[in-house]
N, C-alpha and C positions, 0 to 999 in steps of 0.2 A: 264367303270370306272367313267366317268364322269356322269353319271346318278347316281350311286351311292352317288359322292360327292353331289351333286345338291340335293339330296333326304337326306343328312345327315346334310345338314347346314340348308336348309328351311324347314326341317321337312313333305314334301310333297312327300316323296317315297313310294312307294305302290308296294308288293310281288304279283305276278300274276301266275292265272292259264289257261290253255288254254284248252278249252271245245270243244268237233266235234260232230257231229253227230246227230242223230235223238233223240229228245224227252227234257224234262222239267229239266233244273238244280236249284235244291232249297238252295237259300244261305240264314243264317242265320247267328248273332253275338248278344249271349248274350239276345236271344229271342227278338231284336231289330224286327222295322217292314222294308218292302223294300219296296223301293217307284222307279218307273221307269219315270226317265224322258226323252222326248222322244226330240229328237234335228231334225229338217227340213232345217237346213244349217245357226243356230243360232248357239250361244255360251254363255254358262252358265261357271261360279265358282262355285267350292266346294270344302272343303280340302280332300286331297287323303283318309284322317282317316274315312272316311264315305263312300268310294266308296268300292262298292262290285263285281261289274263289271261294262265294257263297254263294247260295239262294237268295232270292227278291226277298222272299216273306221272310228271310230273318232281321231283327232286329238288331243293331248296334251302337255301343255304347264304349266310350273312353271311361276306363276306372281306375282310380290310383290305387295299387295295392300297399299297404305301409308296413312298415315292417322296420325295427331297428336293427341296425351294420348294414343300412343299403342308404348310398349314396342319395343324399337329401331325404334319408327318413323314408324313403318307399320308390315305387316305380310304376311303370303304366301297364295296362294290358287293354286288350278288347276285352268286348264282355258282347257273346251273341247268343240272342235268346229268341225260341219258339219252334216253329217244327219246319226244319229244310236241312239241308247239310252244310259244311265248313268244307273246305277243303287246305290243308297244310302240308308244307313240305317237311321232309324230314331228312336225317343222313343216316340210314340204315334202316332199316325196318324196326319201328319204334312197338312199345311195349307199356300195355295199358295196365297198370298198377290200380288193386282197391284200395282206397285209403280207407283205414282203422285207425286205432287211438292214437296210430303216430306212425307215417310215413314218410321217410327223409329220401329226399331225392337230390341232386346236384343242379343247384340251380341254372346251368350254362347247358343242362342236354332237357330241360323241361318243354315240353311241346305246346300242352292244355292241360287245363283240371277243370273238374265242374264248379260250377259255380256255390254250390253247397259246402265246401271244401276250402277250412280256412288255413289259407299260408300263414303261415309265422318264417319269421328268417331264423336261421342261426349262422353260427360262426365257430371254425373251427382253426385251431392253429398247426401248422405241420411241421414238421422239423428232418431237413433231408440234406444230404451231404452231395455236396457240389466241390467239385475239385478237390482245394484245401481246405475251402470255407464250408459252414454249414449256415445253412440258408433256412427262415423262418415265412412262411409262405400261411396269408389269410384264405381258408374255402369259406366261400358264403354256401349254405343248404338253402332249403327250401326243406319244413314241416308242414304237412298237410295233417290237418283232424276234419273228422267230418262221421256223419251217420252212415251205415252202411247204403250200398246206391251210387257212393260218389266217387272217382276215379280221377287220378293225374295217368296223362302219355309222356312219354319220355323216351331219348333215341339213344344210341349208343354212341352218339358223340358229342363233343364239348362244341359251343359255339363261342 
């Protein structure tokens, strides 16, 4: 019951199925691509809404990521740690990024980052001409710092 609750306030519950046996299971959504990431006793974020499957032996965990200009002060992600793989969809063939002193990425095409690898939000203002008006339009980013080792995926499309 309480995984239920947890998965209904943060938005991070995920419907599971359990696979045995010999041979290839092909997951699809939406003609999305699937991307395997493989864990060796790291831990990566991602939100549950992009996972297709995991490994038994990973561990999971709801984490609030916080951040100021993100609606109520932060947001949810999984957080899966130990050594099996993730598996995520993507829209396009996504692209693993090292994070150094400062890696800004768009926060609506973000896949996963390691877990090592602190987000900060930012906020940018854009100013673009519609019709006759001109229109003032908020991007939230995504800043990643982190020690070398740590990496965000990211796809080339907005969600």
């Amino acid at each position: 019951m309480l995984g239920k609750l947890t998965g209904a306030l943060t938005g991070q519950g995920m419907s599971l199925m359990r696979c045995t046996g010999n041979g290839e299971v092909f997951l699809a959504d939406e003609a999305s691509r699937v991307f395997v990431i493989r864990l060796q006793g790291e831990q990566i974020y991602t939100s549950a809404q992009g996972v297709l499957a995991f490994d038994e032996s990973l561990e999971t965990e709801v984490r609030r990521i916080e951040g100021a200009g993100l609606p109520g002060g932060g947001f949810f992600s999984m957080l899966f740690s130990g050594t099996g793989a993730v598996v995520v969809k993507t829209r396009g063939v996504p692209v693993v990024l090292p994070v150094g002193a400062a890696t800004y990425v768009d926060g609506n095409a973000v896949i996963a980052w390691s877990a090592g690898a602190q987000a900060v939000t930012t906020t940018s203002l854009r100013l673009r001409r519609s019709g006759y008006a001109r229109q003032t339009t908020e991007a939230v980013n995504l800043q990643f710092r982190g020690a070398p080792g740590n990496f965000v995926v990211v796809q080339p499309f907005e969600v």
